[in-house]
MMTF fields as JSON, N, C-alpha, C and O atoms, coordinates in Angstrom:
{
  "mmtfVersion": "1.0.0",
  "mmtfProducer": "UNKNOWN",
  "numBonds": 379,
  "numAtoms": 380,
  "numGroups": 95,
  "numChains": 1,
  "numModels": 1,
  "chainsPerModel": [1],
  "groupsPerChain": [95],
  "chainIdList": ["A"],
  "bondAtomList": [4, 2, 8, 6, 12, 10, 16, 14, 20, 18, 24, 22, 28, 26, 32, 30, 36, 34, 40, 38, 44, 42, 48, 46, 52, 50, 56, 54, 60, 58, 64, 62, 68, 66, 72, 70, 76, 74, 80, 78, 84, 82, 88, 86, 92, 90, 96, 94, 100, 98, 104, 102, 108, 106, 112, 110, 116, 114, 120, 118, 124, 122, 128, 126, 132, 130, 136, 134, 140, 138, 144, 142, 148, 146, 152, 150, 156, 154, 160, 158, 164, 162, 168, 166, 172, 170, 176, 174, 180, 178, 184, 182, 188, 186, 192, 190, 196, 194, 200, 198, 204, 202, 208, 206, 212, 210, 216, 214, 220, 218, 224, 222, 228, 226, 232, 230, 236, 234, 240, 238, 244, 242, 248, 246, 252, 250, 256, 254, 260, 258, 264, 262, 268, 266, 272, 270, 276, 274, 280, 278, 284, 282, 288, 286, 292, 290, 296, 294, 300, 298, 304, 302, 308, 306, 312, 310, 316, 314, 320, 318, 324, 322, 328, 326, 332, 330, 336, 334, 340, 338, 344, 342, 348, 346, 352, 350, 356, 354, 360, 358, 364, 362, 368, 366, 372, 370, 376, 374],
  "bondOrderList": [1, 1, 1, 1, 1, 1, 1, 1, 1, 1, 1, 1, 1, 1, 1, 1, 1, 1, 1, 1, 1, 1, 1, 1, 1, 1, 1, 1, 1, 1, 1, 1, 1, 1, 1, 1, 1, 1, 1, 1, 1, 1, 1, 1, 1, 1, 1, 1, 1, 1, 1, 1, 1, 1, 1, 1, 1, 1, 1, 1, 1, 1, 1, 1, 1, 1, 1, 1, 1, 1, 1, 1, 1, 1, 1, 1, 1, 1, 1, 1, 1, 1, 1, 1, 1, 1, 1, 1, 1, 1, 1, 1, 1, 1],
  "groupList": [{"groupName": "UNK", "atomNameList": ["N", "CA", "C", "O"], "elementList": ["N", "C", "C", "O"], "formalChargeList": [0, 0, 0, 0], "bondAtomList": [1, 0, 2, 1, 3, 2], "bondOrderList": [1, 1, 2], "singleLetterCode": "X", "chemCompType": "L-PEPTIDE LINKING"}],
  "groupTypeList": [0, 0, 0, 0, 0, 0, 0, 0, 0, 0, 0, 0, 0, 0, 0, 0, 0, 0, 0, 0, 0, 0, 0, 0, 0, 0, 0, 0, 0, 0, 0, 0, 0, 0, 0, 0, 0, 0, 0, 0, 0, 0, 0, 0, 0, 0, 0, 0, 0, 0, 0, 0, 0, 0, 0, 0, 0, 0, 0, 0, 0, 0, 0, 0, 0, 0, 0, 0, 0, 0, 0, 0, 0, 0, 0, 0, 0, 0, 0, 0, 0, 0, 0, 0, 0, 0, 0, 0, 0, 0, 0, 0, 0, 0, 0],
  "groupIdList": [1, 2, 3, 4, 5, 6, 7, 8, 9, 10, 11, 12, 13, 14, 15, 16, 17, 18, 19, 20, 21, 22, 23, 24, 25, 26, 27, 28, 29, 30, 31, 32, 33, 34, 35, 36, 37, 38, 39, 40, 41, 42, 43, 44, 45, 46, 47, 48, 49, 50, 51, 52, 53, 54, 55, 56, 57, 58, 59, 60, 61, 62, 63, 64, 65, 66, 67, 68, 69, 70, 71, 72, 73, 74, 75, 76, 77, 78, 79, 80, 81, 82, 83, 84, 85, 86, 87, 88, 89, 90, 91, 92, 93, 94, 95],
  "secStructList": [7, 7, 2, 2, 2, 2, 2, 2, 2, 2, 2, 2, 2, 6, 2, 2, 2, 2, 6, 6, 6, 6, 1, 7, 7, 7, 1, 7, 7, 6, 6, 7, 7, 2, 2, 2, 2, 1, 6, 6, 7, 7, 6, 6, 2, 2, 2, 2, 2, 2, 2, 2, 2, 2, 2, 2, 6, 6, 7, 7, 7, 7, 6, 6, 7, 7, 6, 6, 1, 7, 6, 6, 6, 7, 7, 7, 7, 7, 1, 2, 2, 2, 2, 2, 2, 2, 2, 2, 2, 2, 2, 2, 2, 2, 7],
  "xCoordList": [-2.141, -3.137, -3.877, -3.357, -5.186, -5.674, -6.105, -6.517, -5.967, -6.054, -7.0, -6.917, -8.405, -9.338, -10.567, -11.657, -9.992, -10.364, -9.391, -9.988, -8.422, -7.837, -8.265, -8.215, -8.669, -9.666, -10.603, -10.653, -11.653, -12.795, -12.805, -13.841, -12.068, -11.348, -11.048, -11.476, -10.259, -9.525, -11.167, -11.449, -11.68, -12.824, -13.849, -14.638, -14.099, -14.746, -13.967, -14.589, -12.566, -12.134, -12.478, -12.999, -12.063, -12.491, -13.615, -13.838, -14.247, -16.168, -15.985, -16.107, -15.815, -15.785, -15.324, -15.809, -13.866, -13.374, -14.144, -14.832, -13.944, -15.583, -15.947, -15.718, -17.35, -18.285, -18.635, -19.501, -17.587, -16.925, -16.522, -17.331, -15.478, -15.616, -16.455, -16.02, -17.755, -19.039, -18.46, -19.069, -17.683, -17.767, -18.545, -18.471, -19.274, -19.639, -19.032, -17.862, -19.529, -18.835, -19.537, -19.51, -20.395, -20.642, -20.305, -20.35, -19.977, -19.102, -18.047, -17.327, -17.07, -16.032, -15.528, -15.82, -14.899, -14.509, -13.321, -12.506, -12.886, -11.305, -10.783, -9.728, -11.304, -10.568, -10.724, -10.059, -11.472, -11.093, -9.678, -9.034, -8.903, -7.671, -8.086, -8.742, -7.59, -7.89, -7.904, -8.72, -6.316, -5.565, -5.917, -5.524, -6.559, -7.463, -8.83, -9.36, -9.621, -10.623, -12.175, -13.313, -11.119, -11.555, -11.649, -10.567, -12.844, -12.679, -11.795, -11.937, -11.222, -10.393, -9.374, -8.795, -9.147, -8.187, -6.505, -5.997, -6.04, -4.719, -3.387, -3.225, -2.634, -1.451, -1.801, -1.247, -2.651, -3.044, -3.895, -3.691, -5.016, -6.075, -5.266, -5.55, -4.253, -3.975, -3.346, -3.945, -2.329, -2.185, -2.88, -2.757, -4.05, -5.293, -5.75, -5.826, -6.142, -6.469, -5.52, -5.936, -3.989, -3.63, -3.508, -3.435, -3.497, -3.801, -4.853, -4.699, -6.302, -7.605, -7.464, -7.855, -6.796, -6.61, -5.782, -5.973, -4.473, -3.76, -4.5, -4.406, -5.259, -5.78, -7.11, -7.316, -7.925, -8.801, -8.363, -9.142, -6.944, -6.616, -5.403, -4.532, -4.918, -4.449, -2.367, -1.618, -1.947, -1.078, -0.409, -1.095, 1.084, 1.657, 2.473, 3.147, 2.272, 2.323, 3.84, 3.674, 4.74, 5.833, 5.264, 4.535, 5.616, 5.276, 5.293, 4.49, 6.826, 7.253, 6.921, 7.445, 5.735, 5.302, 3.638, 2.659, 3.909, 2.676, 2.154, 2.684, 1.12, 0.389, -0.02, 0.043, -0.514, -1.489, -0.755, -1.16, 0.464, 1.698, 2.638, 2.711, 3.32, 3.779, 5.093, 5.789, 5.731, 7.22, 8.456, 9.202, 8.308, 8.905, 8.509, 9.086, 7.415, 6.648, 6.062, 5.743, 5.807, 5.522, 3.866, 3.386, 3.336, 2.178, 0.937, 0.992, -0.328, -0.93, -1.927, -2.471, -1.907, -2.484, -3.74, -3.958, -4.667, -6.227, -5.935, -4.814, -7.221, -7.656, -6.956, -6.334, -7.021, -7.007, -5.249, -4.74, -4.495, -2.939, -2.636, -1.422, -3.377, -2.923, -2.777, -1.91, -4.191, -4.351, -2.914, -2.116, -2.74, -1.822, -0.064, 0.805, -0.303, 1.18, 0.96, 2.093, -0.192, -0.321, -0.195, 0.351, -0.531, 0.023, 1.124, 1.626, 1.71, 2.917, 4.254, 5.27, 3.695, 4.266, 3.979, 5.013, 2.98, 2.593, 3.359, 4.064, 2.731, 4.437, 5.52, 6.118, 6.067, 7.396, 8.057, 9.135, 6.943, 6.756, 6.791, 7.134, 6.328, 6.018, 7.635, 8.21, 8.145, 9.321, 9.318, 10.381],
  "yCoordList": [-2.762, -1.777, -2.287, -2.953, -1.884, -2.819, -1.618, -0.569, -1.858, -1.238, -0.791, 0.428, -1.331, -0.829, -0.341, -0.003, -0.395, 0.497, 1.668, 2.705, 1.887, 3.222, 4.145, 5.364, 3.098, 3.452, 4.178, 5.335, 3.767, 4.085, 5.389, 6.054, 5.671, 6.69, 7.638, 8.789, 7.194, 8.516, 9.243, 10.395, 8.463, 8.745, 9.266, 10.008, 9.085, 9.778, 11.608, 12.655, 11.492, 12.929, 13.767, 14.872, 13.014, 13.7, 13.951, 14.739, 13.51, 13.783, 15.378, 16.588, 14.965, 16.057, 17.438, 18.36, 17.505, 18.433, 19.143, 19.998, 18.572, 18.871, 19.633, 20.826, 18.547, 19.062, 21.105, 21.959, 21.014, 21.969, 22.919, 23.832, 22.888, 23.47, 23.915, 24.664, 23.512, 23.799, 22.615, 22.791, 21.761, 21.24, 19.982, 19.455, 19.323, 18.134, 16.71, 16.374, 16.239, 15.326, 13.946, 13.174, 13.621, 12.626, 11.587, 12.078, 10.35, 9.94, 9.844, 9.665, 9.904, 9.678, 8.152, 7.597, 7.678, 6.155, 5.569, 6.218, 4.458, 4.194, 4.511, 5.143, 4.202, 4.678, 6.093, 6.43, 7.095, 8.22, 8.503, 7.628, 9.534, 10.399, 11.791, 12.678, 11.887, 13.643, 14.408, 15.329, 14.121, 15.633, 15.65, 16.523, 14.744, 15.227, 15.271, 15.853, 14.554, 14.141, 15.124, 15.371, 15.419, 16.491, 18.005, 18.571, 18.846, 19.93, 21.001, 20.545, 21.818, 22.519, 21.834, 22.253, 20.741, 19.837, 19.804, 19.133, 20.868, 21.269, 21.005, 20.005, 21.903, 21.526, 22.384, 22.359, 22.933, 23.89, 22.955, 22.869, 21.948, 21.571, 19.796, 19.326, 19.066, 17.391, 17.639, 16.993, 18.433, 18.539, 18.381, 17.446, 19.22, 18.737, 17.662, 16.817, 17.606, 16.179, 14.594, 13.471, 15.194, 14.289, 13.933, 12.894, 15.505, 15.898, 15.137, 14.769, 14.998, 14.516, 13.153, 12.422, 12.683, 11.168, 10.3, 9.196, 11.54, 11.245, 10.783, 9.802, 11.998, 11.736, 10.611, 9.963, 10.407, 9.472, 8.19, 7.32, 7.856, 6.243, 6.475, 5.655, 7.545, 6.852, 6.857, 6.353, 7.574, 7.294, 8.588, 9.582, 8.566, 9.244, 9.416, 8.487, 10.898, 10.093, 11.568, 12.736, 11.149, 12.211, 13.93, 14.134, 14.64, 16.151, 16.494, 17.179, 15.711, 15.868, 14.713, 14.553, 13.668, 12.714, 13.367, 13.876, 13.091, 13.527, 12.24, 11.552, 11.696, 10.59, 10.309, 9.166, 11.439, 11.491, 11.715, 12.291, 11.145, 10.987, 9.893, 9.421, 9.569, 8.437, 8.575, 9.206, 8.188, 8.201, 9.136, 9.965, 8.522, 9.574, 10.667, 11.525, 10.769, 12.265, 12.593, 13.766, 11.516, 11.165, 10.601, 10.575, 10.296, 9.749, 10.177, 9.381, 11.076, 11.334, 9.806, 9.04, 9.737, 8.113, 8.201, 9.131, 7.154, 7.096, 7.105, 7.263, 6.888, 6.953, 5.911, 6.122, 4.679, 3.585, 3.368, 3.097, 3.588, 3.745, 4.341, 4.238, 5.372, 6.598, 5.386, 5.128, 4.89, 3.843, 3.191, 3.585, 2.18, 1.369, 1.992, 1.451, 3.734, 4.323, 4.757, 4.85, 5.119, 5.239, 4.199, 4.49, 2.525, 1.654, 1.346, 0.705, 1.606, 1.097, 2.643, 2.605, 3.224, 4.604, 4.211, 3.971, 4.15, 3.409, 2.001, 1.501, 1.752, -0.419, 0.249, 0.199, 0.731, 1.825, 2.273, 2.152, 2.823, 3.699, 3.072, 3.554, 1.952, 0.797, 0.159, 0.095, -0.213, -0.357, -1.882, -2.477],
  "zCoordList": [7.632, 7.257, 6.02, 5.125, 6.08, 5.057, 4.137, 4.631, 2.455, 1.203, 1.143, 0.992, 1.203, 0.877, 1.612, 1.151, 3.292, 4.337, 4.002, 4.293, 3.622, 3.728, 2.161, 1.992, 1.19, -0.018, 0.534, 0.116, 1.647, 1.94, 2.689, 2.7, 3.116, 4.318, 3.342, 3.417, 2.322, 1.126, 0.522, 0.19, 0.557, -0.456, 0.436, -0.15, 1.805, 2.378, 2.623, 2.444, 3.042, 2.871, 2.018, 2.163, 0.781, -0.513, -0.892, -1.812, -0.438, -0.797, 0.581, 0.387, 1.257, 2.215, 2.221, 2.877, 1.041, 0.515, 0.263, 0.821, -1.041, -2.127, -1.78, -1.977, -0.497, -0.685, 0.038, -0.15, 0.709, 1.922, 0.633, 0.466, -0.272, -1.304, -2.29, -3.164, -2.269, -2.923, -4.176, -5.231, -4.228, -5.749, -5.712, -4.602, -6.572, -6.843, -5.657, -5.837, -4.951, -4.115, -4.125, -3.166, -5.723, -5.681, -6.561, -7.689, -6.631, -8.062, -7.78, -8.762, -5.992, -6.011, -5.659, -4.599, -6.476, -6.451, -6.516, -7.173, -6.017, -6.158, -7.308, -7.259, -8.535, -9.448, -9.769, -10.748, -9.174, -9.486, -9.525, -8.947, -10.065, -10.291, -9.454, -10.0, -7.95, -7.883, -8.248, -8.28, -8.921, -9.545, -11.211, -11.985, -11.491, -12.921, -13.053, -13.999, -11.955, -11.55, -11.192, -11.592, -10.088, -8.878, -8.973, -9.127, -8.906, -9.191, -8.233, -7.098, -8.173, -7.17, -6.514, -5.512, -7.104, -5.75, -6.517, -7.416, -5.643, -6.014, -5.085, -4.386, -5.193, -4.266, -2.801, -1.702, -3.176, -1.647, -1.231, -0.02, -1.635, -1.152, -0.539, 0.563, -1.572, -1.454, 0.293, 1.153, 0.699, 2.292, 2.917, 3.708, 2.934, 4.049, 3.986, 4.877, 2.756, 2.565, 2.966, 3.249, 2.818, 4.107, 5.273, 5.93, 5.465, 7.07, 8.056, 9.221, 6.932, 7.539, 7.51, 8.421, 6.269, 6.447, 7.466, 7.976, 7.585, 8.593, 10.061, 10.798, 10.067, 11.87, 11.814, 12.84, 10.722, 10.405, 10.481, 10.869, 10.095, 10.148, 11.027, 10.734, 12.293, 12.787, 12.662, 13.499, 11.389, 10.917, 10.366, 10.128, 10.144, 10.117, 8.516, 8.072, 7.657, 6.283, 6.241, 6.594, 5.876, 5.409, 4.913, 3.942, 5.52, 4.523, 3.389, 2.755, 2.911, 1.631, 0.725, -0.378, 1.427, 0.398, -0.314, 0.232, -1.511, -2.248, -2.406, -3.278, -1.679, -2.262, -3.556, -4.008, -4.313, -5.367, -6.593, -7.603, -6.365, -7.587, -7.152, -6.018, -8.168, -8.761, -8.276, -9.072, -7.183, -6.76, -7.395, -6.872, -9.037, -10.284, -10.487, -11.154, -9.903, -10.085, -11.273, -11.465, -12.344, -13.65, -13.936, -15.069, -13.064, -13.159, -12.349, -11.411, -12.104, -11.305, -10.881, -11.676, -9.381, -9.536, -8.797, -8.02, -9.044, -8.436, -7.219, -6.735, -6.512, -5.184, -4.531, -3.491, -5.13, -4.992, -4.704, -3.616, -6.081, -5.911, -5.125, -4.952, -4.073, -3.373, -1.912, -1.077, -2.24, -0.794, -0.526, 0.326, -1.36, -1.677, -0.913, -0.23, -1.676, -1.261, 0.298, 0.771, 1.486, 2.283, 2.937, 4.001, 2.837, 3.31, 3.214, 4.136, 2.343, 1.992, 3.197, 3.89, 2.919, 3.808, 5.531, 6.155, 6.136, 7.185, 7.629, 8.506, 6.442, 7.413, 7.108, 8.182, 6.524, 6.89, 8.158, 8.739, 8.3, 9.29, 10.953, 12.033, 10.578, 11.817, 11.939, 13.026, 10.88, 10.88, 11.452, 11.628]
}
């Protein structure tokens, strides 16, 4: 799975949120941070947002995985790190 097709994919959802949310949906970039970033984008909103990514690339991401945090649960991470943990969740997954 490649990083920065699934970058491009995250960032199209998220503009989509947004924009579906009435918030600002322009300016979103790998290094954005959602969960400090993003207006409205909470623990009710990051699900769907995997949900859409899910069926967009294809792939199957845990319920109980939060992409948009840091394994430790210590770090909120960009767009980009989010990519990275969805590939990395995916060749997993492929086994």
């Amino acid at each position: 799975m490649d990083e920065t097709n699934v970058t491009e994919k995250l960032i199209e959802v998220l503009q989509e949120i947004q924009r579906n949310s009435g918030y600002e949906c322009n300016g979103i970039v790998a290094e954005t941070c959602p969960l400090m970033d993003l207006e409205g984008f909470d623990s009710q909103l990051w699900p769907v947002a995997i949900g859409m990514l899910e069926k967009n690339l294809g792939v199957k991401i845990p319920k109980s995985k939060n992409i948009y945090v840091s394994e430790d649960g210590t770090q909120r991470l960009t767009i980009k790190e989010s990519a990275a943990v969805v590939c990395k969740v995916a060749t997993a997954d492929k086994g």
